[in-house]
N, CA, C and O of each residue as an XYZ file, in Angstrom:
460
protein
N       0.830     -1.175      0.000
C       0.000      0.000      0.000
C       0.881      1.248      0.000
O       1.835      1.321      0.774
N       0.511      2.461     -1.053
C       1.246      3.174     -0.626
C       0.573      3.972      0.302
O      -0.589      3.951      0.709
N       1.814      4.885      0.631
C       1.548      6.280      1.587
C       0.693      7.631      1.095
O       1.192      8.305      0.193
N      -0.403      7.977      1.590
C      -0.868      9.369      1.339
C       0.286     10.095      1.539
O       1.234      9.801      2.267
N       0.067     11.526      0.508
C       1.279     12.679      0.611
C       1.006     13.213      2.270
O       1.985     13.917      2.517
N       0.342     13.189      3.173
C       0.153     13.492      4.309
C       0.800     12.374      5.609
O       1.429     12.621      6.639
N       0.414     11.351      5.129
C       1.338     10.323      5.737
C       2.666     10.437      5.398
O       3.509     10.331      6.289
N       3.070     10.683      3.990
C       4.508     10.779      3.885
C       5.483     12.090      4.789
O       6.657     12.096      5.159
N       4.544     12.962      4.892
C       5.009     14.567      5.424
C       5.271     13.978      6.882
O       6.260     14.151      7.594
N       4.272     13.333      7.101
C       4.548     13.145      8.889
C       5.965     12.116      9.322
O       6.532     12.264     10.404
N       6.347     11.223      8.440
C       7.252     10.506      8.455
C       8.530     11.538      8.021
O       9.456     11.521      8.833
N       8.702     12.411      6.881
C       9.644     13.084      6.873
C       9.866     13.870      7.735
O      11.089     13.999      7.779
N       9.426     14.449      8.418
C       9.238     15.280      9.612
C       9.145     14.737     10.863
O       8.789     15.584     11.683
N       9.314     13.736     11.290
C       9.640     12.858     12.275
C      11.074     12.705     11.882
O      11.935     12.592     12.754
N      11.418     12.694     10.405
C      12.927     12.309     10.401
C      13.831     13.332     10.317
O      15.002     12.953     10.283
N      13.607     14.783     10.262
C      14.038     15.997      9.971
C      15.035     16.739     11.201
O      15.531     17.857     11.060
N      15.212     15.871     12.429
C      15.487     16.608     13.793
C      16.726     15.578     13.585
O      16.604     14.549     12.919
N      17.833     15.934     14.174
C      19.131     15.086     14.040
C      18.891     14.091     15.217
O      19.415     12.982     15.117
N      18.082     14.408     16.419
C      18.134     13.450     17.505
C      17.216     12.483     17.012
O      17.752     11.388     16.843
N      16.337     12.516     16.803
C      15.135     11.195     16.327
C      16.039     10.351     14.653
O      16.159      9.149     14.419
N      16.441     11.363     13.922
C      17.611     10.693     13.150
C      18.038      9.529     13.129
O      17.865      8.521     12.443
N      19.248     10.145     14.909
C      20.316      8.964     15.080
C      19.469      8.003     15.944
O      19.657      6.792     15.824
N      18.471      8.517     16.881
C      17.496      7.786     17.470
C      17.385      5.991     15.916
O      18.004      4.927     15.876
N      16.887      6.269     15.494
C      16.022      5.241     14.025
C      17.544      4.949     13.995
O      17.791      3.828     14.440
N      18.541      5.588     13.627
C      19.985      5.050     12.785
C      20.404      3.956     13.738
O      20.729      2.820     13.390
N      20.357      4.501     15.214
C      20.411      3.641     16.054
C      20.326      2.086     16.233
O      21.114      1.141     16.238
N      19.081      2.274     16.366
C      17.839      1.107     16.002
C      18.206      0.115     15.307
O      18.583     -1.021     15.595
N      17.997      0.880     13.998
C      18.505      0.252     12.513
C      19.921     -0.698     12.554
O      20.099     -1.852     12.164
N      20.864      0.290     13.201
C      22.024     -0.510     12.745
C      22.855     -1.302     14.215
O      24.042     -1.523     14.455
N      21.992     -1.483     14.738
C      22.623     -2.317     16.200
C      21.500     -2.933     16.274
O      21.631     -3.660     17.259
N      20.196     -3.138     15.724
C      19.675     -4.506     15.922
C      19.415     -4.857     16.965
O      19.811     -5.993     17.225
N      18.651     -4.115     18.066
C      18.680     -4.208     19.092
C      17.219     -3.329     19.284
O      16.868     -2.508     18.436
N      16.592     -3.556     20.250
C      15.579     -2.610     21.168
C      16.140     -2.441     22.122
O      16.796     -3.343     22.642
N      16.036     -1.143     22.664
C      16.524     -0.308     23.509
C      16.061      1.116     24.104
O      15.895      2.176     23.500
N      15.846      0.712     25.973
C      15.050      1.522     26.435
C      15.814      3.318     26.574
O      16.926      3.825     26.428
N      14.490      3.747     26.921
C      14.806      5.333     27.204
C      15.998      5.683     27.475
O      16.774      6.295     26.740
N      16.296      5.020     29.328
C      17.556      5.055     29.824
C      18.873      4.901     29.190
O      19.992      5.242     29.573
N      18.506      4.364     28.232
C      19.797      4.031     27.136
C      20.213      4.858     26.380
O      21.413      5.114     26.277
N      19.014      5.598     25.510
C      19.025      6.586     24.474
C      19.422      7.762     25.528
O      20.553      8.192     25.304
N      18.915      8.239     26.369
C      19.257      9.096     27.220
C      21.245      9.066     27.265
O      22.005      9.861     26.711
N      21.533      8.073     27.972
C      23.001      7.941     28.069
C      24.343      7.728     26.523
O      25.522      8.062     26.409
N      23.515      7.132     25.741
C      23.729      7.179     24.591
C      23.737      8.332     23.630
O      24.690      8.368     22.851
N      22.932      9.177     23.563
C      23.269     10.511     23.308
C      23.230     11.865     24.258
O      22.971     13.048     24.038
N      23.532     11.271     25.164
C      23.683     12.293     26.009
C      22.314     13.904     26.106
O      22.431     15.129     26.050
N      21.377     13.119     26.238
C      20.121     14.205     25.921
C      19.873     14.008     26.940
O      20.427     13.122     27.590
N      18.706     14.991     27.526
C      17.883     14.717     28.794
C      16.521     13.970     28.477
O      15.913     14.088     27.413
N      16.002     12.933     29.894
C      15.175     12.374     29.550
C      13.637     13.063     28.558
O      13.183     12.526     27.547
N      13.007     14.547     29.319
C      12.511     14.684     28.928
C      12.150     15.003     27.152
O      11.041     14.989     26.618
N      13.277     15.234     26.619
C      14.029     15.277     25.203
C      13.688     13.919     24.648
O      12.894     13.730     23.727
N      14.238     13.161     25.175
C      14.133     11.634     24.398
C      12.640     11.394     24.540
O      12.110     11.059     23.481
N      12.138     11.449     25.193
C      10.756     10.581     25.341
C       9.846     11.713     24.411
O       8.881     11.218     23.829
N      10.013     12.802     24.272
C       9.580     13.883     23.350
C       9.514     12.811     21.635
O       8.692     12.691     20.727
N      10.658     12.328     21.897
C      11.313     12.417     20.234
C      11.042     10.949     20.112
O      10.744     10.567     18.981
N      11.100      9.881     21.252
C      10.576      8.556     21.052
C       8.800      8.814     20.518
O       8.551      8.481     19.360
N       7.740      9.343     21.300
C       6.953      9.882     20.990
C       6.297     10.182     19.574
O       5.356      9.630     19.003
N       7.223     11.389     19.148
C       7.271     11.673     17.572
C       7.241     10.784     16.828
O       6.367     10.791     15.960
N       8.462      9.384     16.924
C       8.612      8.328     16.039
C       8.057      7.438     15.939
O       8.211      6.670     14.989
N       6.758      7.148     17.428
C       5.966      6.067     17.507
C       4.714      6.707     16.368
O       4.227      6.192     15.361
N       4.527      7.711     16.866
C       3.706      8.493     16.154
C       3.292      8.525     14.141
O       2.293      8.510     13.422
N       4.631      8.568     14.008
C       5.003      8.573     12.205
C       4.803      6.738     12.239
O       4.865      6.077     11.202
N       4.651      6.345     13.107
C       4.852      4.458     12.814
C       6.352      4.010     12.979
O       6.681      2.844     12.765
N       7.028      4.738     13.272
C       8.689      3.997     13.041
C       8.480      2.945     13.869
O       8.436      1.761     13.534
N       8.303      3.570     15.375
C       9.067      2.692     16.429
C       7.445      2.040     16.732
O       6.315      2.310     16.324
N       8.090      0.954     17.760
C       7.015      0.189     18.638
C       7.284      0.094     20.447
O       8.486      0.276     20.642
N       6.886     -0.026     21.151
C       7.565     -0.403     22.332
C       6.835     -1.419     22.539
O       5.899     -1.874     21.883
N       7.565     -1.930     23.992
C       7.114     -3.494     24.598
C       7.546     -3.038     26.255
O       8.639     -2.532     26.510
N       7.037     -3.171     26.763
C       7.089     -3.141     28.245
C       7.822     -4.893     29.143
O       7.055     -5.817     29.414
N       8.546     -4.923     29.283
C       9.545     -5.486     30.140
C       9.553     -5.520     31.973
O      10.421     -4.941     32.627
N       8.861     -6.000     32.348
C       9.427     -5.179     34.057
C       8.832     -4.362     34.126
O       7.647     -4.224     33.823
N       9.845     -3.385     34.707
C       9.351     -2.042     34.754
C      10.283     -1.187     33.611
O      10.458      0.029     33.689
N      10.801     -1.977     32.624
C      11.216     -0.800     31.439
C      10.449     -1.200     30.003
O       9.898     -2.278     29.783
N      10.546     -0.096     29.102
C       9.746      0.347     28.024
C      10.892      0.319     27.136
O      11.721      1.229     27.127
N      10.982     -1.016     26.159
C      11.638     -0.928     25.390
C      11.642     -0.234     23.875
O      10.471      0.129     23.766
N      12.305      0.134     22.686
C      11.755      0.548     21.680
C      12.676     -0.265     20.348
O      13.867     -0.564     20.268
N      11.768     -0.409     19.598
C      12.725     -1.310     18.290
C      11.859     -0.634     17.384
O      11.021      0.192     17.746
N      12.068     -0.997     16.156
C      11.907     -0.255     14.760
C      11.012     -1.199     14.339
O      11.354     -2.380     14.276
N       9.376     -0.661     13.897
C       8.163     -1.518     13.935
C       8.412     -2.226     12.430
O       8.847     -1.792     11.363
N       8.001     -3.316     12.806
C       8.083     -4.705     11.112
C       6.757     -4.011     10.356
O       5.609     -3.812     10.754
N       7.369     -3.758      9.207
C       5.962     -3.462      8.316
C       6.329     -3.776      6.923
O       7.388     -3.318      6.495
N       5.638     -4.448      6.219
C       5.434     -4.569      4.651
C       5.192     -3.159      3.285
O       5.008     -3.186      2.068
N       5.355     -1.797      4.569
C       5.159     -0.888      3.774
C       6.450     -0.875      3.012
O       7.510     -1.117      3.590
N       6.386     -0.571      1.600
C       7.444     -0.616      1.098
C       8.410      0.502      0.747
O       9.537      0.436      0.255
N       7.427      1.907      1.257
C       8.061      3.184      1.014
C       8.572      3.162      2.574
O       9.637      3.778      2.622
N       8.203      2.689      3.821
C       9.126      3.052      4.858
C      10.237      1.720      5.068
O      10.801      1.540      6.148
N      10.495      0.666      3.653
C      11.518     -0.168      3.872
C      12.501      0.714      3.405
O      13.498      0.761      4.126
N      12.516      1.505      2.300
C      12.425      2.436      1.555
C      13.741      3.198      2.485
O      14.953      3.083      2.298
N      13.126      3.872      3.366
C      13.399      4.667      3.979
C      14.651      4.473      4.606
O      15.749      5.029      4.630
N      13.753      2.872      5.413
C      15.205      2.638      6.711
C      16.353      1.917      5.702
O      17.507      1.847      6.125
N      16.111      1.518      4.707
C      17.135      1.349      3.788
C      18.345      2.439      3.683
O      19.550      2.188      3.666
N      17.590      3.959      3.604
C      18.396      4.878      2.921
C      19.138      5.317      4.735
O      20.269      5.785      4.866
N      18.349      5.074      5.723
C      18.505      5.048      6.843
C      19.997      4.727      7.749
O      20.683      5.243      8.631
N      19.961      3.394      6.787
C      20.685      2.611      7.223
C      22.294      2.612      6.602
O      23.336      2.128      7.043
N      22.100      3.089      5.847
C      23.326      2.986      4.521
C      24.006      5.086      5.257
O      24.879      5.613      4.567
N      23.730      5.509      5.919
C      24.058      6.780      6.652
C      25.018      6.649      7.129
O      24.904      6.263      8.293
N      26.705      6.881      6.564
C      27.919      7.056      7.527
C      28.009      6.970      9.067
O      27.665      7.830      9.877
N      28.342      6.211      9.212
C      29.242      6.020     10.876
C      30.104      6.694     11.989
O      30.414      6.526     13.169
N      30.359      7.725     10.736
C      31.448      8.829     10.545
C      31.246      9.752     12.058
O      31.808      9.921     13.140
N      29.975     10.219     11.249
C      28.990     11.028     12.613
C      28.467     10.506     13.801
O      28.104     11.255     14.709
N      28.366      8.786     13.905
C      27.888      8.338     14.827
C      29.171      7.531     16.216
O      29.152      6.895     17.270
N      30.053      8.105     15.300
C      31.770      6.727     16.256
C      30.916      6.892     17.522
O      30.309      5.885     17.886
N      30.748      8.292     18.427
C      30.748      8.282     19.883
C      29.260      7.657     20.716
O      29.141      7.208     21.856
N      28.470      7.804     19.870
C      27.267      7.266     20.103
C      27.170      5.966     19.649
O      26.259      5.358     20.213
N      27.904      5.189     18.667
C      27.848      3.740     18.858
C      29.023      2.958     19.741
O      28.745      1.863     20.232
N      29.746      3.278     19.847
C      30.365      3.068     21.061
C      29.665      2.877     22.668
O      29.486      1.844     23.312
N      29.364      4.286     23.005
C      28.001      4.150     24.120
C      27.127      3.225     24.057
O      26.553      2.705     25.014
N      26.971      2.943     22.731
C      25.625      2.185     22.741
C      25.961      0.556     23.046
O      25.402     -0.332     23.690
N      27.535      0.685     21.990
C      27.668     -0.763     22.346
C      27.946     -1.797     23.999
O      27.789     -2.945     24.413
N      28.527     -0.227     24.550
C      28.504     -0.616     26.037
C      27.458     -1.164     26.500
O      27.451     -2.344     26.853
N      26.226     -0.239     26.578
C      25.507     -0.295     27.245
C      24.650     -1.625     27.086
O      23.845     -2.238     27.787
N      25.209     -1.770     25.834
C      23.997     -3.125     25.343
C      24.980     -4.497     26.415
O      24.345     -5.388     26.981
N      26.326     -4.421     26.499
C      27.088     -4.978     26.764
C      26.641     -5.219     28.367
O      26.159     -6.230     28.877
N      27.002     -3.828     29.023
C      26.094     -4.004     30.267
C      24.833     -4.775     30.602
O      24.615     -5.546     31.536
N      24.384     -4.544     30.024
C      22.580     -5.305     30.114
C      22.783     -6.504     29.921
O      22.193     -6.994     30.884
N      23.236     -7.400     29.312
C      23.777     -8.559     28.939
C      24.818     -9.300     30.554
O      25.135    -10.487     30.625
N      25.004     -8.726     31.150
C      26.081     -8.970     32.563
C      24.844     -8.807     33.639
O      25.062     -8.897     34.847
């Protein structure tokens, strides 16, 4: 199915802010779900910031969460749409360049959780 030009606006504009960006780039390229607390320490934002911008992305359809315990995880929602495979394709293929210090963090942290 495709996307209405109104559906498409809301997805580009969910992707237009550099934090929700690397937020999805995140996602995308560590293969992983991963809560608030993480993204928080991982890019060094404040909580209320992240959950702003997790928000936004559940919103456009990116993300999904799952509740754990008492944490709220987030991964990048499975869909057959083919303009937002589209997307995290072009998503995904985004230099590393800009991300060294934030995948690093990230890889810790995933590392931590795992211990």
């Amino acid at each position: 199915m495709k996307p209405t030009i109104q559906n498409s606006i809301v997805l580009f504009k969910a992707l237009s802010e550099i934090t929700r960006l690397k937020i999805i780039w995140l996602l995308i390229n560590i293969d992983s779900k991963i809560c608030v607390s993480e993204i928080i320490e991982v890019l060094n934002q404040p909580q209320y910031n992240v959950s702003k911008h997790l928000r936004i992305l559940r919103k456009a359809g990116l993300l999904e969460e799952s509740k754990e315990g008492k944490w709220v995880y987030y991964y990048i929602k499975e869909t057959d749409s083919e303009f937002i495979l589209h997307l995290k394709k072009a998503i995904s293929i985004i230099s590393e360049k800009d991300m060294v210090v934030e995948i690093d963090r990230c890889k810790k942290k995933l590392l931590a959780r795992e211990k």
